[in-house]
C-alpha positions in Angstrom: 18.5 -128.1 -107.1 20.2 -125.3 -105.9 19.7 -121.9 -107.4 22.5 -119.3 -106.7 21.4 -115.7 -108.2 24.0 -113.0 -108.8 23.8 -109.5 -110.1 20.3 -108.8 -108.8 18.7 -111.8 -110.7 21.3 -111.2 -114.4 23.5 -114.0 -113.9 21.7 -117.7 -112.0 23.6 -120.4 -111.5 21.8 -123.9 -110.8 23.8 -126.4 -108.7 22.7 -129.8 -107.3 25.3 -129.7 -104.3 23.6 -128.7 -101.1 25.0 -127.1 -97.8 24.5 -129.5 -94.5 21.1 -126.8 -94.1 19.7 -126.8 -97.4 20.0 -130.6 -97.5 18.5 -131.5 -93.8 15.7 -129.2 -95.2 15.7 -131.2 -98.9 15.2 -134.5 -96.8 12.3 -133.1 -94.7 14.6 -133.4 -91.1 16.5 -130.7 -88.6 19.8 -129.8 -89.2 20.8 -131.8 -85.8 19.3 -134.7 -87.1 20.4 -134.8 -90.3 24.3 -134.4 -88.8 23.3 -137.6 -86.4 22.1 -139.6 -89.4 24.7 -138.2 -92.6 27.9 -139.2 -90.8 28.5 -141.8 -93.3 26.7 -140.2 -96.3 29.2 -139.6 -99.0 29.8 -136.0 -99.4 32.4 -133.6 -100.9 33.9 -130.5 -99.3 36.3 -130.7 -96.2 36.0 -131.1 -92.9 34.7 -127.3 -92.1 32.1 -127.0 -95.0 30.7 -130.4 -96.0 28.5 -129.9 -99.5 26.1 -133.0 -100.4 25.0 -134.0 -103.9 21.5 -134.3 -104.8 21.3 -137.5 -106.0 22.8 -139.2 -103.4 20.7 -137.8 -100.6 18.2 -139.5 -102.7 19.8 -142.8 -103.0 20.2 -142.4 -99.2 16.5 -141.5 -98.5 15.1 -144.5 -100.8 17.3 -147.1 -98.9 19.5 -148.0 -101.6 23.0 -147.2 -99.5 24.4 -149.2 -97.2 24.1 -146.4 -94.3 20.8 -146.7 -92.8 18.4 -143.5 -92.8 17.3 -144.5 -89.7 20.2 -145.4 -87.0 19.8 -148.3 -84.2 18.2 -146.5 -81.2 20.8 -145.8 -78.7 20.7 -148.0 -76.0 20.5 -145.9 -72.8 21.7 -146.2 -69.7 19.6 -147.5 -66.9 19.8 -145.9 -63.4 20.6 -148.2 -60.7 19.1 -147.6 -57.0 21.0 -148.0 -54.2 19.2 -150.6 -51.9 17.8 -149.7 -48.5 19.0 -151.4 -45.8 16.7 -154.4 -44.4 15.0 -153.3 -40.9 16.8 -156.2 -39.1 20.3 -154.8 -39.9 21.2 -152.7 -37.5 24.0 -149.5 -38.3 26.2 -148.1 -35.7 26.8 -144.2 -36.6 30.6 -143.1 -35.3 30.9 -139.2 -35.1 33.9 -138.9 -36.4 35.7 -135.7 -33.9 33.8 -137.1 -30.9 34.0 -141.0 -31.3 30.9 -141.3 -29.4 28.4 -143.6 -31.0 24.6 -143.2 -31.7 
């Protein structure tokens, strides 16, 4: 729950919507990971200033949506190695300006 305090503590709102930074710190994760994981959270707001209600961050965090807390690991991409040429191969090298071969 969110408190919001006004007039130097006269007035105290409570409010169980939660900016993207209070609620990555109400699930216990960075703010960058809580963007990669919430894309499919339901939330209210627009597209600048997205607000998240309590209890669905806890529906979310005991499983009981159908968007994963954790997402599939992305599959990375694997480096490829050029092959080195086989010792019996031989290459001719041709300078270009000159034409003369090495």
């Amino acid at each position: 729950m969110r408190e919001v305090i006004f007039d130097k503590g006269a007035r105290v709102i409570k409010s169980p919507w939660l900016r993207i930074a209070e609620a990555a710190a109400y699930c216990g994760i960075s703010r960058k990971m809580f963007e990669e994981r919430a894309g499919q959270v339901p939330h209210g707001g627009n597209s600048r200033t997205r607000i998240y209600h309590v209890k669905v961050l806890d529906r979310w965090l005991e499983g009981l949506l159908d968007v994963p807390f954790d997402p599939p690991p992305v599959k990375r991409r694997q480096r490829t190695f050029r092959s080195r040429p086989e010792e019996d191969e031989k290459f001719t090298l041709v300078n270009p300006v000159t034409g003369k071969v090495h």
